[in-house]
NUBAGU-218050 format. One line per field, with one value per residue (C-alpha): z, x, y; residue number from 1. Coordinates in pm, 1 decimal, decimal comma. Example, Ala and Ser with C-alpha at 12.3 -4.5 7.8 and 13.67 -1.06 7.14 Angstrom:
<sites>
Z: c(780,0;714,0);
X: c(1230,0;1367,0);
Y: c(-450,0;-106,0);
pos: c(1;2);
</sites>
This chain:
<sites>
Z: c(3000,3;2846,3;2638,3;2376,4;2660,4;2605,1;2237,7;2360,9;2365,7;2097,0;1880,4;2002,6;1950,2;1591,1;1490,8;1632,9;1402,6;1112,0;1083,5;1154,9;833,0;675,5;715,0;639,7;325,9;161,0;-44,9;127,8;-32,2;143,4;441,5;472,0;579,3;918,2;1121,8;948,3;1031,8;1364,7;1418,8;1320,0;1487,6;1771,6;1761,7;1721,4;2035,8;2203,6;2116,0;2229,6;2541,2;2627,9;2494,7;2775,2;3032,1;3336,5;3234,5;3499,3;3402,4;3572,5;3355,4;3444,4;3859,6;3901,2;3661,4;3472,2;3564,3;3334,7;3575,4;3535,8;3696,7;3426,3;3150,6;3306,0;3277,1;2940,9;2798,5;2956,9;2754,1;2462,6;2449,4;2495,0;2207,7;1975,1;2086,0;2052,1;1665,6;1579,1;1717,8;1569,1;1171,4;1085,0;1366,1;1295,5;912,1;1094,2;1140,2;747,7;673,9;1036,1;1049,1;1054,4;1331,3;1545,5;1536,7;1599,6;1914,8;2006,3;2022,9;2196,1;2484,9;2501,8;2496,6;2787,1;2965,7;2929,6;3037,4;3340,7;3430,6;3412,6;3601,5;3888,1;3977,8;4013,7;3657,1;3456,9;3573,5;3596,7;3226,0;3083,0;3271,7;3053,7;2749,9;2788,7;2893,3;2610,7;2356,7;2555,4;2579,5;2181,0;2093,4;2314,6;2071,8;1748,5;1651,2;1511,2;1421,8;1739,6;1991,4;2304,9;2182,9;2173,6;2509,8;2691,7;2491,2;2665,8;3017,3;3018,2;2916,6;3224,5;3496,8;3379,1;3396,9;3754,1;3812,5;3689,6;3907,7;4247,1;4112,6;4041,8;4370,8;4567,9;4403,6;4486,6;4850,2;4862,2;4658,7;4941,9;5222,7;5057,4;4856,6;4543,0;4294,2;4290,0;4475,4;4599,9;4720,0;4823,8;5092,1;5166,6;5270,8;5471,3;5657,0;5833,9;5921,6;6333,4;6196,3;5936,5;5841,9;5751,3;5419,0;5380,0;5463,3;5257,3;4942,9;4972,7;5031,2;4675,2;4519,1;4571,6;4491,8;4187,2;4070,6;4260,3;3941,0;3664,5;3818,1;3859,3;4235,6;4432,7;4466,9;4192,0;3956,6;3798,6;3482,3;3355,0;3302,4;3031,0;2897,1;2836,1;2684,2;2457,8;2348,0;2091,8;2202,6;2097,3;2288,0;2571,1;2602,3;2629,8;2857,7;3079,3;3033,5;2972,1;3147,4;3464,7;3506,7;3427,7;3691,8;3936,3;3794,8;3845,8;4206,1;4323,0;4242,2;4380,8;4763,8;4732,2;4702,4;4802,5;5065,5;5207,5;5429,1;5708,8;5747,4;5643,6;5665,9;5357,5;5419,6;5577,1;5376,4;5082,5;5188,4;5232,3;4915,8;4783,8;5005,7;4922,4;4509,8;4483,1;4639,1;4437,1;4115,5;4181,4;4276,5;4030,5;3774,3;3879,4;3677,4;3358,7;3028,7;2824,0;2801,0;2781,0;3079,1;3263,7;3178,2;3284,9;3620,5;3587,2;3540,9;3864,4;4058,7;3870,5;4039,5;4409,0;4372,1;4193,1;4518,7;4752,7;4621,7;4741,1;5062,1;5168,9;5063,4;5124,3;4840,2;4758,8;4738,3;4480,0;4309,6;4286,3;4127,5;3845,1;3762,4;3808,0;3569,9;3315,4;3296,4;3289,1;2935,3;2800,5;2978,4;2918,1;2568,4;2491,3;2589,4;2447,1;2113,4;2083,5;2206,3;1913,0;1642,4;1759,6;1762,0;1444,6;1329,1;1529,5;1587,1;1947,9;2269,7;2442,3;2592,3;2336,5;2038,1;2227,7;2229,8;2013,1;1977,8;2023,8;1734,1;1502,7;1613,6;1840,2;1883,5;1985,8;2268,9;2368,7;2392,7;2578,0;2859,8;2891,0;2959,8;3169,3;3418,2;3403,9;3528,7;3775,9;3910,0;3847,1;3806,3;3636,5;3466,5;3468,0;3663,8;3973,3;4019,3;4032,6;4325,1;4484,9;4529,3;4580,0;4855,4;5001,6;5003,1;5225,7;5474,8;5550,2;5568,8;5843,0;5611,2;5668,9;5652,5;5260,3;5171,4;5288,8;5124,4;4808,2;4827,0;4881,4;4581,4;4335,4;4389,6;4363,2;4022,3;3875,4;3815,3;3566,2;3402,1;3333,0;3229,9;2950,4;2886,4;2943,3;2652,5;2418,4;2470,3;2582,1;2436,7;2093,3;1792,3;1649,2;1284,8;1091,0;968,9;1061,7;1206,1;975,8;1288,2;1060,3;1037,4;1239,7;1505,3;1494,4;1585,7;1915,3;2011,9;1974,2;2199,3;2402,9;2515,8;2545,0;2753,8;2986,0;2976,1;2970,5;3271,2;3470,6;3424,0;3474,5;3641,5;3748,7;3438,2;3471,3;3834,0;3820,9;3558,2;3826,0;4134,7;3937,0;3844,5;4220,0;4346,5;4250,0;4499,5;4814,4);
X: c(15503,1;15632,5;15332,0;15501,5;15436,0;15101,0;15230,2;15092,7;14741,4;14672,3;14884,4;14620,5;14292,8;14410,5;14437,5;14138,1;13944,1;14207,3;14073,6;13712,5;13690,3;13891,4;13632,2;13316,9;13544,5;13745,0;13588,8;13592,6;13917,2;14094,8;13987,2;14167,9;14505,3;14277,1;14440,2;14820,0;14734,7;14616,1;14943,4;15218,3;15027,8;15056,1;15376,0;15501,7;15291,0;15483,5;15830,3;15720,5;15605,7;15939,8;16147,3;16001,1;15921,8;16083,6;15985,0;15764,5;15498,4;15192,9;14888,4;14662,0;14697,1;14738,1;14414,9;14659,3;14975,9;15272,9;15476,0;15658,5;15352,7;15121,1;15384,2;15425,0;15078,2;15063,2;15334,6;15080,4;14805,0;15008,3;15111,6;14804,6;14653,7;14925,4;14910,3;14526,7;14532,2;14785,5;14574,2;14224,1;14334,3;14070,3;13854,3;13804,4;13729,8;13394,9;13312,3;13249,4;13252,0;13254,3;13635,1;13760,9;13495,7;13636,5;13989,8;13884,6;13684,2;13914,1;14168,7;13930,1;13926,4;14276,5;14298,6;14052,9;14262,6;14563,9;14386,2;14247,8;14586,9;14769,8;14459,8;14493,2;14091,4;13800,8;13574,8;13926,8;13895,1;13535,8;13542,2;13807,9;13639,7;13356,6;13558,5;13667,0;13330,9;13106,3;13379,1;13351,7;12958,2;12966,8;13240,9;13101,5;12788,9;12969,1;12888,3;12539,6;12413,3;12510,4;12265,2;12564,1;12714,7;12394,7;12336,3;12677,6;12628,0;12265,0;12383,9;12713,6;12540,0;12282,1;12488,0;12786,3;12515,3;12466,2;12776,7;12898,9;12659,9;12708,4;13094,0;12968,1;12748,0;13074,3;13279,8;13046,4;13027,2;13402,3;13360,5;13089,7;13362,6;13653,3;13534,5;13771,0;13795,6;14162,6;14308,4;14617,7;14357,6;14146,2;14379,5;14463,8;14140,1;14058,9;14365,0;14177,4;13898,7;13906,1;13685,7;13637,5;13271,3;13043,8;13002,2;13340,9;13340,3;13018,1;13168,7;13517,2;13317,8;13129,5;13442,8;13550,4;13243,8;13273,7;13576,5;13510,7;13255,9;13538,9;13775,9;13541,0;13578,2;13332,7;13045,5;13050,7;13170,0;12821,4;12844,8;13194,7;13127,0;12839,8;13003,3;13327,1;13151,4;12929,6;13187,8;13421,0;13698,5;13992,9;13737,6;13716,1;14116,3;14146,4;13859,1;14061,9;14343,8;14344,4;13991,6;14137,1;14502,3;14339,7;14067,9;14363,3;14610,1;14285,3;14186,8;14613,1;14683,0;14357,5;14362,9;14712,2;14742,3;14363,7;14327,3;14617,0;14645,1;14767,9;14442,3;14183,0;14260,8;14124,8;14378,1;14139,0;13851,0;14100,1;14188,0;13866,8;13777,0;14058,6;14013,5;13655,6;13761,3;14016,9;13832,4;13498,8;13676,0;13871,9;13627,4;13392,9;13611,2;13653,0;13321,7;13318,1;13295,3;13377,5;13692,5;13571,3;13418,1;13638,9;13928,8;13656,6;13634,7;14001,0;14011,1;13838,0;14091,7;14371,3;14190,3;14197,2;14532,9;14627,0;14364,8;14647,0;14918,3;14699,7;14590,9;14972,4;14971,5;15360,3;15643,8;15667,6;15255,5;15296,5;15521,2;15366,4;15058,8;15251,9;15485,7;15218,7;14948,9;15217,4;15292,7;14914,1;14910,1;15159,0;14949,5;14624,2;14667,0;14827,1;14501,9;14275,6;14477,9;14437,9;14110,3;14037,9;14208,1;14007,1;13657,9;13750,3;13800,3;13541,0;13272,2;13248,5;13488,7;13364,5;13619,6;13555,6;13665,9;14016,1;13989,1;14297,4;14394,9;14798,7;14787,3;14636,4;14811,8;15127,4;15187,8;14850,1;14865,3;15238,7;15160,6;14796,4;15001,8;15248,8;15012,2;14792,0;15129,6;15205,7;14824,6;14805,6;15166,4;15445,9;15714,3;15974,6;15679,8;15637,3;15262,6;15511,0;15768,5;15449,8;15235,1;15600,2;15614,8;15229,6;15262,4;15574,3;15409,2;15123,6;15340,4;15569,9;15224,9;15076,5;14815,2;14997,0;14654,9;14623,4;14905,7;14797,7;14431,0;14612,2;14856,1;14586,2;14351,8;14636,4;14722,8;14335,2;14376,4;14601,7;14323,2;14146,2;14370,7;14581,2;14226,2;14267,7;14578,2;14484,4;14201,7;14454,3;14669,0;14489,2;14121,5;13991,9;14068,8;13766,6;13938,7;14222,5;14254,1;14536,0;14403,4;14545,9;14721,2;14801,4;15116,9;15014,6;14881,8;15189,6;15407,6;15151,8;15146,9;15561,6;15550,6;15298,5;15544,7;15854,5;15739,4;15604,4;15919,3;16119,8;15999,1;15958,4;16295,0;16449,4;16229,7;16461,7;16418,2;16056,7;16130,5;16342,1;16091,9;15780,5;15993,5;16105,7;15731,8;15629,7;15821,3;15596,7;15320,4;15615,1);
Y: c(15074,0;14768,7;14681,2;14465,3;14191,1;14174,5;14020,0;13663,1;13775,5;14038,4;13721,8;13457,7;13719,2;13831,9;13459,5;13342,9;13629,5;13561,6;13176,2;13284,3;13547,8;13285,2;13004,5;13270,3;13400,1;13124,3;12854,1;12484,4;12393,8;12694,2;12672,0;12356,3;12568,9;12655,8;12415,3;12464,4;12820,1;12812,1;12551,9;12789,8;13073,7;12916,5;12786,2;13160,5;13248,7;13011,0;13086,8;13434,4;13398,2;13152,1;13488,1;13699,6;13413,3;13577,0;13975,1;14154,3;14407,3;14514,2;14711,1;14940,1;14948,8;14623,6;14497,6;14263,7;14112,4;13966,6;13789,5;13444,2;13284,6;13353,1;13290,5;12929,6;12884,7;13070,8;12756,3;12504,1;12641,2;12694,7;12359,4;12152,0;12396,9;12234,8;11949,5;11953,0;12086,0;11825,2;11500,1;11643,0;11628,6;11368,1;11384,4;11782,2;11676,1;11543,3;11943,6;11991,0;12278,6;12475,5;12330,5;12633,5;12783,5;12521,9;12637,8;13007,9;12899,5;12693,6;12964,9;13229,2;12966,1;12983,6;13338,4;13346,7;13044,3;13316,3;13625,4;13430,3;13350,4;13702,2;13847,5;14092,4;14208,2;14025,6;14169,4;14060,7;13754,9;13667,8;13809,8;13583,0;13334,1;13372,3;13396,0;13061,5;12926,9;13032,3;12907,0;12568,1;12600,3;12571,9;12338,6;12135,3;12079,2;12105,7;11749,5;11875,2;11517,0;11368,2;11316,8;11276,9;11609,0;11855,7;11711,1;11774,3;12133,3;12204,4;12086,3;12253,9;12552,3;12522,7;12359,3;12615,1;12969,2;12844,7;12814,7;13092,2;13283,3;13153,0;13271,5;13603,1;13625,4;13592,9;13805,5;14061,1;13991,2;13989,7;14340,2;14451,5;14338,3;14565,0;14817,5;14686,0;14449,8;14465,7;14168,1;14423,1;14657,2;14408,6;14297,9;14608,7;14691,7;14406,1;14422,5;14736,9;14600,3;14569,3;14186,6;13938,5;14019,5;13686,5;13831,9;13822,9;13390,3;13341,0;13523,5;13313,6;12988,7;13113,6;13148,4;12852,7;12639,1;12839,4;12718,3;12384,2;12398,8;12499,9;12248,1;11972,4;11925,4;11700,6;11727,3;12054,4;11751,3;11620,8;11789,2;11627,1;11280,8;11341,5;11629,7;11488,8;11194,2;11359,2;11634,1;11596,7;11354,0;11690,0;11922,8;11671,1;11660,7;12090,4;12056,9;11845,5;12001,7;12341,3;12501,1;12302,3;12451,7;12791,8;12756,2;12644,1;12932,9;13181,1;13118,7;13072,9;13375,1;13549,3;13357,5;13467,5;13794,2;13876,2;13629,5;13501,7;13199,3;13342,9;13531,6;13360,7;12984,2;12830,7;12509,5;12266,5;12315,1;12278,4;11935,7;11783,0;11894,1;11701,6;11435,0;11345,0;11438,7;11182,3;10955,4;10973,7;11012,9;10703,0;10523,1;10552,2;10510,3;10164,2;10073,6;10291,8;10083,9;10402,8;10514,0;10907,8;10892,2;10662,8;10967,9;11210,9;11055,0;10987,7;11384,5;11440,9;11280,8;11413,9;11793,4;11644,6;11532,7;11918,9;12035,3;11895,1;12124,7;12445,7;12249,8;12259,6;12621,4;12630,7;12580,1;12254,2;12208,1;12542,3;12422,0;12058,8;12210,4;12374,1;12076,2;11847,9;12042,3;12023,6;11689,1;11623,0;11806,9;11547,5;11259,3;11321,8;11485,6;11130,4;10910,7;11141,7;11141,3;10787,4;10732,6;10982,7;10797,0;10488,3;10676,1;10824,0;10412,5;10222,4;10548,0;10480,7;10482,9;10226,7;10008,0;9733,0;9920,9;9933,0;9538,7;9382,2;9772,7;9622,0;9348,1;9649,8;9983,0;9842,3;10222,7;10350,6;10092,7;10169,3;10492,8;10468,3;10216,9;10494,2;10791,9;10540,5;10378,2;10810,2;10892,0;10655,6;10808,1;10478,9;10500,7;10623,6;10806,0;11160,7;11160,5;10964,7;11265,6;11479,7;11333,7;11335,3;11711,0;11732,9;11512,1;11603,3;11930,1;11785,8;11640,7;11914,2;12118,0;11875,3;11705,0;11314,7;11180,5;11387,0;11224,2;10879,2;10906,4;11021,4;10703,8;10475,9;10625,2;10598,0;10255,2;10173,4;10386,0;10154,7;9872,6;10086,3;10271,3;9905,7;9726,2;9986,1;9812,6;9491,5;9537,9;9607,1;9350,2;9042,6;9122,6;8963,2;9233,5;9352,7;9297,0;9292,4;9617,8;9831,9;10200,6;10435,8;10714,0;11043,7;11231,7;11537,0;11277,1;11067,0;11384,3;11498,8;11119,1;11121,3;11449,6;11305,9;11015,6;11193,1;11460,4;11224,8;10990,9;11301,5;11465,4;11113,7;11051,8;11380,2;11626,6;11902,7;12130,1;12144,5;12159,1;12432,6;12574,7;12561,3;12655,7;13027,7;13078,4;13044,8;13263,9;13568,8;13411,8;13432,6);
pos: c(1;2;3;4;5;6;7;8;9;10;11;12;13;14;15;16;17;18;19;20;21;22;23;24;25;26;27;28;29;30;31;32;33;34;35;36;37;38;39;40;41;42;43;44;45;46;47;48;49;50;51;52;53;54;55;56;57;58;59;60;61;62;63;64;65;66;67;68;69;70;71;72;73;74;75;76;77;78;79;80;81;82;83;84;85;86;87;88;89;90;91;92;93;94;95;96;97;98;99;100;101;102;103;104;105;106;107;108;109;110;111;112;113;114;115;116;117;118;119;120;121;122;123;124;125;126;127;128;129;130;131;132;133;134;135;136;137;138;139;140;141;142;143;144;145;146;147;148;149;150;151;152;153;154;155;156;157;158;159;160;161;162;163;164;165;166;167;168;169;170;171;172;173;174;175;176;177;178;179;180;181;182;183;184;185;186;187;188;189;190;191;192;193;194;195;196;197;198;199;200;201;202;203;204;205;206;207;208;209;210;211;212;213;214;215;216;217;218;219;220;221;222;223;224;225;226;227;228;229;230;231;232;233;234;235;236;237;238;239;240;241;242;243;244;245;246;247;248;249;250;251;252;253;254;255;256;257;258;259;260;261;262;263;264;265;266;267;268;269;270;271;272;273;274;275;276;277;278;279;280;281;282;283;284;285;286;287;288;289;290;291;292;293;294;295;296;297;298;299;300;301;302;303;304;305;306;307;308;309;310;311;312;313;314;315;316;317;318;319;320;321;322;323;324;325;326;327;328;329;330;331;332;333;334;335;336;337;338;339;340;341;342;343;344;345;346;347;348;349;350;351;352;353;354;355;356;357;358;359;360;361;362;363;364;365;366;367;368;369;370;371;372;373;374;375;376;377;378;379;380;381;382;383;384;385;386;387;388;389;390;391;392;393;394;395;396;397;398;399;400;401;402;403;404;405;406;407;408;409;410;411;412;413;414;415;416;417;418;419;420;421;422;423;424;425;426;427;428;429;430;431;432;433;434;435;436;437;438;439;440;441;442;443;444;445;446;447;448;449;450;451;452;453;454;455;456;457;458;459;460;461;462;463;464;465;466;467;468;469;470;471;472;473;474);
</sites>
């Protein structure tokens, strides 16, 4: 058995403890190489898992799966992690002397973020699940002095245990139903059964408002806004980012090849779920004043819109919610970058700190517009050639009116994401002083912008990228 595919993970686990004896070991002055460290680790995690991107390998009966899929979503994660280390130079120096702490938990949610999406049986995944949670649950509070941050800690803890057990509770029916925990076996087994038992329904509707939770999915969405806002602005971003795309990779692959479409049709409830998400997210976005909470709400959206992709449940929806949860990285990762560099200058992210933001930091607002016109899907940005495919994917599925909602909502989207803008350009500066952007954050802003420019203006390679990945779920 091939096992030098499992490289990724045993690369990302060994790390994650390297940096955390580091930080309990090394005086303060050496444990300033955590984040160079954690960087070029990985940075060589990455170019591994693009070496063996389209090998096959299934462990242990079907348990764990190495497949294209998961190494798609393995880049995503990947990615944002560098991306993520890069933009928090000076806001991490706010950790003291926990900096290194931070990078190890930071990587133990990505290796959770990776098992989740390589996982074949329901205890895998529930367990990586978990992985990624509890590393959330306490980065989320790492601001020890900060009132906001010990909040979003306590409720993410609370509102994510519940969670986490209605998740639990319906695995377990869907266990009860089929006898396995192996999604293979598991529709296997129901395929013999002369009925679809309630149980069965109850413990997929579970799921689902399980994840619903994970993904921040109306109405399982009242947790993000006052987590993301009280969080750490570079914890904030991965929670966006990453814990979203590996909720969606997670519960893809398990309706999939557990509970396929054509048998249990999960389509329609799907869409209203991403119906009544985009809506609420949008709207209420319309009347944040802080910018972390107007991207958290933002952030909600961005899920119904990802929701629609699975709602069409045919190729191009797939396909849609892979290119379009990689372009978010670039996108989001952007306007969380900045918004950290300005926190880390003004101390808050209110929307008036951004005032003046483009006669002090031309760059910082350059780049903010860009991932804000790519969020709110214009074009030629990248966030337009997404909600293409998503919505293409709707129509040829029969969901016109998803489409139209979708339309609708992201032209409404464009007021707030532009009075960002228009704050930065037009608003009264706060003062003179240029904000000092550093090096590392100059180079994950630069990335930021070109991948989003990049992949708006020439989306086939990604396309192509998402459309080989797929084609393990045919």
């Amino acid at each position: 058995m091939p096992y030098q595919l499992l490289a990724p993970e045993i690369l990302v686990a060994s790390l994650g403890l390297i940096i955390l004896m580091a930080g309990l070991l090394l005086p303060p002055q050496g444990q300033k190489a955590a984040g160079w460290l954690a960087i070029c680790g990985v940075l060589l995690t990455l170019v591994v898992v693009i070496r063996q991107f389209s090998q096959e390998a299934v462990f242990f009966a079907g348990i764990y799966q190495v497949d294209s899929y998961s190494s798609f979503f393995k880049l995503l994660f990947l990615s944002a992690a560098v991306l993520i280390f890069a933009m928090a130079g000076r806001y991490a120096d706010w950790f003291g002397r926990r900096k290194s702490e931070w990078f190890s938990f930071m990587l133990f949610a990505t290796l959770g973020m990776m098992l989740m999406a390589s996982s074949g049986d329901l205890i895998t995944l529930y367990i990586s699940l978990e992985l990624m949670t509890i590393s959330f649950y306490i980065l989320s509070a790492y601001l020890l002095n900060d009132g906001l941050s010990a909040e979003a800690g306590l409720k993410y803890l609370i509102l994510g245990a519940l969670s986490s057990a209605v998740l639990l509770f319906g695995m377990s029916l869907i266990y009860a139903s089929s006898g396995s925990t192996v999604f293979a076996r598991i529709y296997e087994a129901l395929q013999l059964l002369p009925a679809t038992p309630p149980v069965l329904f109850a413990g997929i509707i579970l799921v689902i408002a399980g994840f619903g939770f994970k993904m921040a999915l109306v109405p399982f969405h009242m947790w993000a806004p006052d987590i993301y806002q009280g969080a750490p602005t570079p914890v904030t971003a991965y929670l966006a980012v990453g814990s979203k795309a590996a909720a969606f990779a997670a519960l893809l692959r398990m309706l999939i090849f557990a509970l396929p479409v054509e048998h249990y049709d999960w389509t329609s409830l799907m869409a209203i779920l991403a119906a009544v998400t985009i809506v609420v997210g949008n709207l209420i976005a319309l009347a944040q004043s802080n910018v972390k909470r107007l991207l958290a709400y933002s952030s909600i959206a961005q899920a119904g819109y990802i929701l629609v992709g699975l709602a069409a449940a045919n190729a191009y929806g797939f396909k849609g919610v892979l290119f379009y949860a990689m372009l978010y990285v670039f996108s989001n990762v952007g306007a969380f970058a900045v918004t950290a560099v300005v926190e880390t200058q003004n101390g808050s992210s209110d929307l008036g700190a951004f005032s003046g933001l483009a006669k002090r930091a031309p760059m910082l607002a350059a780049v903010m517009t860009i991932c804000m016109l790519s969020l709110a899907g214009i074009p030629p940005m990248a966030g337009f050639a997404g909600k293409f495919y998503l919505f293409s994917g709707a129509i040829q599925a029969g969901y016109v009116w998803l489409a139209f909602v979708g339309l609708i909502m992201s032209m409404v989207s464009v007021y707030y994401y532009l009075n960002v803008s228009r704050v930065m350009y037009i608003g009264n500066s706060n003062g003179s002083q240029a904000v000092a952007v550093p090096l590392m954050a100059r180079l994950a802003l630069a990335v930021c912008v070109a991948g989003t420019l990049l992949i708006g203006i020439y989306p086939e390679p990604l396309s192509q990228l998402a459309e080989l990945a797929v084609q393990v779920l045919r």
